[in-house]
C-alpha positions as CSV (number, residue, x, y, z in Angstrom):
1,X,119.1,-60.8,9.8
2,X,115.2,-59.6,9.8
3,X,113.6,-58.4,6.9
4,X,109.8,-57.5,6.2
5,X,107.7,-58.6,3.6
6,X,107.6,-54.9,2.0
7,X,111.6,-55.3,2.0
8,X,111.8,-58.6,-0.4
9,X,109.6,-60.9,-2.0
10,X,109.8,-65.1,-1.3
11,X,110.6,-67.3,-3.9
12,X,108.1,-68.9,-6.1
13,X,107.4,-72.9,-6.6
14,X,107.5,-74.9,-9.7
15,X,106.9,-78.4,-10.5
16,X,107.9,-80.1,-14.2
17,X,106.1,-83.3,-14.6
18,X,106.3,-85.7,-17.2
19,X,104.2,-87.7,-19.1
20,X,101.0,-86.7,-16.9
21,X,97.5,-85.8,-18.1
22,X,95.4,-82.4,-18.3
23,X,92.3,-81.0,-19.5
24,X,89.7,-77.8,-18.5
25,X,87.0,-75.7,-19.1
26,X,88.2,-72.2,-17.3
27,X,87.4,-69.8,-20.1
28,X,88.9,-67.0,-21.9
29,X,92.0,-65.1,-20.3
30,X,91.2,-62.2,-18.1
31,X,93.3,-59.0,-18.8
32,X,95.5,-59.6,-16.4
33,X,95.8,-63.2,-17.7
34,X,96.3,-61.8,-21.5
35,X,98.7,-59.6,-20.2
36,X,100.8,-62.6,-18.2
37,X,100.1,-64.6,-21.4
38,X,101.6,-62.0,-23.8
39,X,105.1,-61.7,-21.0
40,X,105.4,-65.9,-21.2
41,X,105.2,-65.8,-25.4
42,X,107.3,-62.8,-25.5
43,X,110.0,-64.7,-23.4
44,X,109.8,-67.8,-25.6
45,X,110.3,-66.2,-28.8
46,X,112.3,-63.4,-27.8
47,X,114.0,-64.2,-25.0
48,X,116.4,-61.2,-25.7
49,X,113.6,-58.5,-25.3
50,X,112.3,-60.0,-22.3
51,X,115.5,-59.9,-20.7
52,X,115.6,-56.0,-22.0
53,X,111.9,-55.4,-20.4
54,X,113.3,-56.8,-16.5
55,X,116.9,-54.9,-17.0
56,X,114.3,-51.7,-17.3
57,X,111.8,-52.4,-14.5
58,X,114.2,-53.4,-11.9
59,X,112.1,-51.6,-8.8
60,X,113.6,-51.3,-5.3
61,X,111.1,-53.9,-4.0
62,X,113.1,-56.5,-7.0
63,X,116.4,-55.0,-5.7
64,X,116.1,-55.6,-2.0
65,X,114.9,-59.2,-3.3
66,X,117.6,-60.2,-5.4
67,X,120.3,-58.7,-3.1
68,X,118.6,-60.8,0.0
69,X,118.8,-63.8,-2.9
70,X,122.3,-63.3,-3.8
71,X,121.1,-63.2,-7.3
72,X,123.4,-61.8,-9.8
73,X,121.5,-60.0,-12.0
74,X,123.7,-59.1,-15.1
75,X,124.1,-63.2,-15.4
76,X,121.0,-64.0,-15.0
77,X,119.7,-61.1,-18.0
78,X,122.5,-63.0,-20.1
79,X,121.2,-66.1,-19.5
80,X,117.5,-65.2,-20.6
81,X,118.9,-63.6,-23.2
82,X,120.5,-66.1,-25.0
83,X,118.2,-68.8,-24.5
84,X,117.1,-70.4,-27.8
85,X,114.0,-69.4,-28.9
86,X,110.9,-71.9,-28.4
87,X,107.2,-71.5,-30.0
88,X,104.7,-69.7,-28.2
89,X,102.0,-71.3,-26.0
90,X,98.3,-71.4,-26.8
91,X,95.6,-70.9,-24.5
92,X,93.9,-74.0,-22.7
93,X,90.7,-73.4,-21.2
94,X,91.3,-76.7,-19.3
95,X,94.7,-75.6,-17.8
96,X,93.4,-72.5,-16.8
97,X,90.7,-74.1,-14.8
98,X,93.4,-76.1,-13.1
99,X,95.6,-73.1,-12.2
100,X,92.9,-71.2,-11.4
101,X,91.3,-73.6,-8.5
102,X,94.8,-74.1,-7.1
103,X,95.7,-70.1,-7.1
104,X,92.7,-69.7,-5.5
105,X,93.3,-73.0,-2.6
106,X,96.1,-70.9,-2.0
107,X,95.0,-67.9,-1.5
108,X,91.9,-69.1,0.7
109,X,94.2,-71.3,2.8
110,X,97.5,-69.2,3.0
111,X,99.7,-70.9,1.9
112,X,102.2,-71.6,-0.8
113,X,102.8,-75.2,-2.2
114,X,102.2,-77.7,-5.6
115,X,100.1,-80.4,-3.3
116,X,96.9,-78.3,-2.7
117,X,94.7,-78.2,0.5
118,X,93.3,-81.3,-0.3
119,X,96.6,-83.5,-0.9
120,X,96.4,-82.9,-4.8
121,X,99.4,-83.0,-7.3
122,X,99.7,-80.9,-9.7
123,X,99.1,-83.6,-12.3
124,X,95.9,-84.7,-10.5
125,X,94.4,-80.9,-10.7
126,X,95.6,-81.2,-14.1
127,X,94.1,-84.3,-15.1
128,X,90.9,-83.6,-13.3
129,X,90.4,-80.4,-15.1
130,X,90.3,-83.1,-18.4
131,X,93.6,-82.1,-20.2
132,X,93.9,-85.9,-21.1
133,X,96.6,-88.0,-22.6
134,X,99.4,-85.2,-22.1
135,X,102.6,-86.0,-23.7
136,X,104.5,-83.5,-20.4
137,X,102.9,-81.0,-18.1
138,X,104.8,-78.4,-15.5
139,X,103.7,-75.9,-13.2
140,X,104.9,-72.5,-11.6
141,X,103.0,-70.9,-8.2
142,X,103.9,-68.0,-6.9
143,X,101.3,-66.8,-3.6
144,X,103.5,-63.5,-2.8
145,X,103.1,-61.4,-6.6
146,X,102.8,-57.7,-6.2
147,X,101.7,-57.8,-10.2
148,X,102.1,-59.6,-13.0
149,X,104.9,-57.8,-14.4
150,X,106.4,-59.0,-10.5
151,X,105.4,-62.2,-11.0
152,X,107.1,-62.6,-14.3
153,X,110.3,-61.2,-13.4
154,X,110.1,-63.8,-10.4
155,X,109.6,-66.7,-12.5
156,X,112.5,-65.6,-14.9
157,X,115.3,-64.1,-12.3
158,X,114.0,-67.4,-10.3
159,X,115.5,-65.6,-7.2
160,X,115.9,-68.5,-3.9
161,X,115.3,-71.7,-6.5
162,X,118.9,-73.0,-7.5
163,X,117.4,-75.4,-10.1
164,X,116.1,-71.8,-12.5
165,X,112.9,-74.3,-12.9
166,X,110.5,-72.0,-12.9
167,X,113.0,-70.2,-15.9
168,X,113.5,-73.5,-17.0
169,X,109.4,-74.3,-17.2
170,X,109.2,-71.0,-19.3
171,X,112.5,-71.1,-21.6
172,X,112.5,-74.8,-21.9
173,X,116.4,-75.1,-22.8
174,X,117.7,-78.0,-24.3
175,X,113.4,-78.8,-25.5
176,X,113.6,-79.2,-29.1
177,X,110.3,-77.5,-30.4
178,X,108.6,-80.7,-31.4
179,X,108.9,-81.3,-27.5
180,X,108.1,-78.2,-26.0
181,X,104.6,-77.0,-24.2
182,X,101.9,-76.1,-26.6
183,X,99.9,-74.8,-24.2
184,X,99.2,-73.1,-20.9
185,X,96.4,-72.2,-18.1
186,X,96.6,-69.0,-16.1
187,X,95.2,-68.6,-12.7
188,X,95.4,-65.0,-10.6
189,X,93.7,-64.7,-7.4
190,X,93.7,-61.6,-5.6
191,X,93.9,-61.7,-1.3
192,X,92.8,-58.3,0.8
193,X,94.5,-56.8,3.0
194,X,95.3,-59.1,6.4
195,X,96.5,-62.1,4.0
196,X,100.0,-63.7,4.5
197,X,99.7,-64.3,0.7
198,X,99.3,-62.1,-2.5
199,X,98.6,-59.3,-2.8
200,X,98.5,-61.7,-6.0
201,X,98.7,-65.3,-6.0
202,X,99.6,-67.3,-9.8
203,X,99.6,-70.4,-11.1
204,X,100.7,-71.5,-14.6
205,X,100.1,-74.9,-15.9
206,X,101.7,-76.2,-19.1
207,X,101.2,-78.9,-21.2
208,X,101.6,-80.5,-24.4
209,X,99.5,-83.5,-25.8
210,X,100.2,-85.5,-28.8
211,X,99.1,-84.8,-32.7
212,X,98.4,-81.2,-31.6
213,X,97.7,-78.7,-34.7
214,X,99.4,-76.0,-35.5
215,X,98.0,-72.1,-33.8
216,X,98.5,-68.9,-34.4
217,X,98.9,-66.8,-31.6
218,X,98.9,-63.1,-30.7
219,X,97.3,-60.0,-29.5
220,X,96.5,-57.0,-31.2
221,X,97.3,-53.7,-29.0
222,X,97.1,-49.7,-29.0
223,X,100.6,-49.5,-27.9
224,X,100.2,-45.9,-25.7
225,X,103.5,-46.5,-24.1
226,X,105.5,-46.9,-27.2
227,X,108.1,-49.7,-25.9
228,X,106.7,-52.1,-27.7
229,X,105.2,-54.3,-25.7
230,X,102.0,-54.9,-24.5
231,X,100.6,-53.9,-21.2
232,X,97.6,-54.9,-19.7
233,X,94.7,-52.3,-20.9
234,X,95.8,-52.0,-24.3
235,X,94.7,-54.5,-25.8
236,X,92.2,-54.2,-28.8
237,X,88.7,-56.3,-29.5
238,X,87.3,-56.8,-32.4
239,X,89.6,-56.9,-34.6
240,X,89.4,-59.3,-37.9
241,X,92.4,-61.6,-38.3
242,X,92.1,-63.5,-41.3
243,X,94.4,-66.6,-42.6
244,X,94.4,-67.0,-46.5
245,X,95.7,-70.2,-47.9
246,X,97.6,-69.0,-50.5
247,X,97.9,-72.5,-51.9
248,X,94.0,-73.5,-51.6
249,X,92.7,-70.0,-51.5
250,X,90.8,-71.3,-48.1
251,X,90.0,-68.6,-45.8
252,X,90.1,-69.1,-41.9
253,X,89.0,-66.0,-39.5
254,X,88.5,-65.1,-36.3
255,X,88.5,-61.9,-34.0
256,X,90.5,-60.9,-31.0
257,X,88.6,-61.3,-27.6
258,X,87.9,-58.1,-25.4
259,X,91.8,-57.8,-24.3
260,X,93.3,-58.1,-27.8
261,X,94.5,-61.5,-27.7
262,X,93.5,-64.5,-30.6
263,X,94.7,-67.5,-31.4
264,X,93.2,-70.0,-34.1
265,X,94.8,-73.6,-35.4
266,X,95.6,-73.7,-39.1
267,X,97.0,-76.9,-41.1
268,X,100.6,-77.1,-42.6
269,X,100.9,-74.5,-45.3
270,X,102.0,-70.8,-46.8
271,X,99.3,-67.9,-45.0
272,X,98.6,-64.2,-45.5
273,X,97.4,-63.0,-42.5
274,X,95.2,-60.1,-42.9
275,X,94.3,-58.0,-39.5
276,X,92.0,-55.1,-40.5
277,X,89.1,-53.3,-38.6
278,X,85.6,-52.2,-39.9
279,X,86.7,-53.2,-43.2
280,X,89.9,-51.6,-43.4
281,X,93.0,-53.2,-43.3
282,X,95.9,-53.0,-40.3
283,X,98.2,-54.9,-41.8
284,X,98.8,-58.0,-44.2
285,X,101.9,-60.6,-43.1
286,X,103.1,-64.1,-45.0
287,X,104.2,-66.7,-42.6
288,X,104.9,-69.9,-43.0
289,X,102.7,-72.7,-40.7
290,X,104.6,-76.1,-40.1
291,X,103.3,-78.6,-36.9
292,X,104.5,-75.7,-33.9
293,X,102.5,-73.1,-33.0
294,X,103.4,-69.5,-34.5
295,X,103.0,-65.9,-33.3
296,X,102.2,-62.4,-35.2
297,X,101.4,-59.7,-32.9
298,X,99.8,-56.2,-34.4
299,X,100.3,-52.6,-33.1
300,X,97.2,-50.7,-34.0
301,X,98.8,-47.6,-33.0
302,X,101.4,-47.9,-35.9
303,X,100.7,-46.7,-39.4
304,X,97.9,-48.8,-41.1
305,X,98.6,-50.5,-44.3
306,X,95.5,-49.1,-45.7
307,X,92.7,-51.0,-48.5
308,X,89.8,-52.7,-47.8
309,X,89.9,-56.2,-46.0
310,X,87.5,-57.5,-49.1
311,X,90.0,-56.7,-52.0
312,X,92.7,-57.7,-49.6
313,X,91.3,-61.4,-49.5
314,X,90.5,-61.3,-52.7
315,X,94.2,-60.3,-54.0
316,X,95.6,-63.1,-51.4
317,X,93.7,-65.8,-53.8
318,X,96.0,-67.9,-55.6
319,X,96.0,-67.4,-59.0
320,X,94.5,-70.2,-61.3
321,X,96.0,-70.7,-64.9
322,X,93.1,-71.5,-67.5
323,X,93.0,-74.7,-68.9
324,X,94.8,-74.8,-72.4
325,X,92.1,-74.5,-74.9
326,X,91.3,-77.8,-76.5
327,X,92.2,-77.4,-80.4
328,X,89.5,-78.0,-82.7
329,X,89.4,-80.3,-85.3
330,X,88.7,-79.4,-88.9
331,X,85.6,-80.8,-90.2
332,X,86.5,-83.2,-93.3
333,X,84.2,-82.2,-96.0
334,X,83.5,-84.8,-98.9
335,X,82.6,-84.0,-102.3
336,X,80.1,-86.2,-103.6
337,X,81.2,-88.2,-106.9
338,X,80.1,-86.8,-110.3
339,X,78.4,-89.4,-112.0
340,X,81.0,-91.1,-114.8
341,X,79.8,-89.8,-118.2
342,X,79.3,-92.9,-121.7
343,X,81.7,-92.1,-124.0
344,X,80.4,-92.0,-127.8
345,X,83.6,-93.8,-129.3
346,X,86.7,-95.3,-127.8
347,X,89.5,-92.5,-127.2
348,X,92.7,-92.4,-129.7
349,X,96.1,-93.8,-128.5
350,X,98.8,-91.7,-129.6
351,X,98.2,-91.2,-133.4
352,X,97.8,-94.9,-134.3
353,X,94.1,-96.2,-135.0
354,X,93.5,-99.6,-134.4
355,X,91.2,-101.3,-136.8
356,X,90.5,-105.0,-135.8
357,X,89.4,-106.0,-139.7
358,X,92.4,-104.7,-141.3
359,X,94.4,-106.4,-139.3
360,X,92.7,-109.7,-139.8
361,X,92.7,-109.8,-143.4
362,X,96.6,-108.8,-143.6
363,X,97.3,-112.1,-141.6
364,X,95.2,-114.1,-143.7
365,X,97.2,-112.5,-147.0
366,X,100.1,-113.5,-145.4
C-alpha cells in the first residue's frame, strides 16, 4: 500500500538512558518552546486533561496516521489518562542547548535518528552541553512535526513505537517522584519547503541530577480560547510571582519571561504565592514545597482577586507573639532605725516594786 506524507505522519524516536551526564547554556524557552513545555507539565500532572486535549484535536492528518499505525485510540486516551501523576519538569538551559543542536543536525542533514551526524549519543550531546553528574537522562526526536500540538500528540499516542517510550519518557509510570526527571531542554527547528523533514523537527532531553532543590513552575496566560489551557501566544510577561515563607516571613520573587512562563527554586516549607501585576494582585495560593518540583499556573483572563501586592505581602507575614513582659520587682524600702531613747527610771513589773534594801534587812532580821 502507498501512502504520501500529507496522508500520515512517521513515528518519532526516543532514547531512555540511565545514569548519564548533562549540562547547557541554550537560553530561555521560545514560545513555541513555552508552549511544548506547558503540554509536557500538563501531561505529568494531569494526565487526564491531556488525554481530554488529544480526544478533541484528533485532525484528519492524526486519523490517517493512527489508522496506517493500527493505533487504537480509545486505549491509548485511557492509558494517558490514568497514568499516575508525576511532578512537573523545570527548564534547563543546558538541555535545551543539547536538544537544540541535535533538532537542528537533523534538520540540516535530513534525517531522523538519536546518534547525530557526527556519531554522537544522546548522552554525549547531553554531557557536552555540561548537564553533569545526572542521576538518568532520556530523549524524544521527532523530524516530521506539523506543530507542536502534532508533536505532542505523537509523543503521547506513540503511534509505530511498540515500547510507548516516548509516552513512557513523558508519563514516567512506575518512576516514583523522588526518581523522576526534574528537568528538560527543548529544541524546534523549522525546514522550508523541499525538506524530507519537518515542517518541524523536536527534540526533548530530560534529566535529573542529584540533591536538586525544589521549583516552582508555571505560566501565567490570557486564556482567549477559554479551554483552559494554554496555547502558544497567550502567554503573559511581566507578571510578579511572589513566594512568602509563611514560617520565616522570607520573601522570594521573580517575573514571568516574555511567553508567560516562570519557574524559581524554593527550600522545604509552607508558601503563599502572590501573582499580581502593576501592584495589583491576580491571585494569592498556599502550597505546600517538599524536595519535588511543584506547579501553579494563573489565568489572567479570570476574575482578579483584587488588593494591592504590598498589603498582600505584608498580610502573608507570620505573625510574631510578643515576648511575655518581664515582671518587675518591688523595690524593698527600709526604714531607718529610730535611735533607742534613756529611760529616766527602771519600768514597773506588774504591781510589785522591788526595793533591793528592804529586802536585805528582812534577811538579816531573820
Amino acid at each position: 500500500m502507498a501512502w504520501s506524507k500529507s496522508k500520515f505522519r512517521r513515528a518519532p524516536q526516543f532514547e531512555s538512558l540511565e545514569s548519564r551526564q548533562v549540562l547547557s547554556s541554550g537560553g530561555p524557552p521560545t514560545a513555541a518552546a513555552q508552549d511544548m513545555l506547558y503540554w509536557i507539565n500538563l501531561a505529568r500532572t494531569n494526565p487526564s486533561a491531556a488525554a481530554q486535549r488529544i480526544a478533541a484535536d484528533v485532525t484528519p492528518d492524526i486519523q490517517a496516521t493512527i489508522q496506517h499505525y493500527g493505533v487504537n485510540l480509545s486505549a491509548t486516551e485511557q492509558a494517558i489518562a490514568s497514568a499516575t501523576p508525576q511532578p512537573p519538569l523545570a527548564w534547563s538551559d543546558q538541555l535545551a542547548q543539547a536538544a537544540q543542536g541535535h533538532s537542528q543536525d537533523m534538520a540540516t542533514n535530513q534525517f531522523q535518528s538519536h546518534t547525530g551526524s557526527d556519531g554522537s549519543t544522546a548522552a554525549q550531546r547531553i554531557q557536552q552541553a555540561g548537564y553533569t553528574n545526572a542521576s538518568s537522562t532520556g530523549e524524544n526526536a521527532y523530524a516530521y512535526a506539523s506543530s507542536v500540538d502534532q508533536a505532542m500528540e505523537a509523543f503521547l499516542i506513540d503511534w509505530g513505537v511498540p515500547s510507548d517510550g516516548h509516552r513512557n519518557n513523558l508519563l514516567q509510570p512506575g518512576v516514583s517522584a523522588q526518581d523522576a526527571y526534574r528537568d528538560v531542554g527543548i529544541g524546534l527547528a523549522q525546514t522550508s519547503g523541499g525538506s524530507s523533514v519537518g515542517p518541524l523537527v523536536v527534540t526533548q532531553d530530560f534529566g535529573a541530577q542529584p540533591n536538586e532543590q525544589a521549583q516552582l513552575v508555571g505560566v501565567a496566560f490570557n486564556n482567549t480560547r477559554g479551554d483552559g489551557f494554554y496555547e502558544q501566544g497567550e502567554g503573559v510577561a511581566n507578571v510578579q510571582i511572589d513566594a512568602v515563607n509563611l514560617t520565616t516571613g522570607q520573601v522570594s520573587s521573580t517575573q514571568t519571561g516574555p511567553f508567560g512562563g516562570y519557574q524559581m527554586a524554593l527550600a522545604p516549607g509552607s508558601y503563599q504565592i502572590i501573582a499580581s501585576q502593576n501592584n495589583q494582585v491576580i491571585k494569592t495560593v498556599n502550597v505546600t514545597v517538599g524536595n519535588v518540583n511543584i506547579e501553579q499556573d494563573f489565568i489572567t483572563s479570570n476574575p482578579w482577586q483584587g488588593g494591592s501586592r504590598t498589603a498582600a505581602l505584608a498580610a502573608a507575614q507570620p505573625v510574631v507573639n510578643a515576648p511575655a513582659p518581664t515582671p518587675v520587682a518591688t523595690p524593698l524600702v527600709l526604714i531607718a532605725p529610730q535611735p533607742v531613747q534613756a529611760l529616766s527610771s527602771p519600768p514597773a513589773i506588774g504591781a510589785i516594786t522591788w526595793n533591793w534594801t528592804s529586802w536585805q534587812a528582812s534577811q538579816s532580821n531573820g
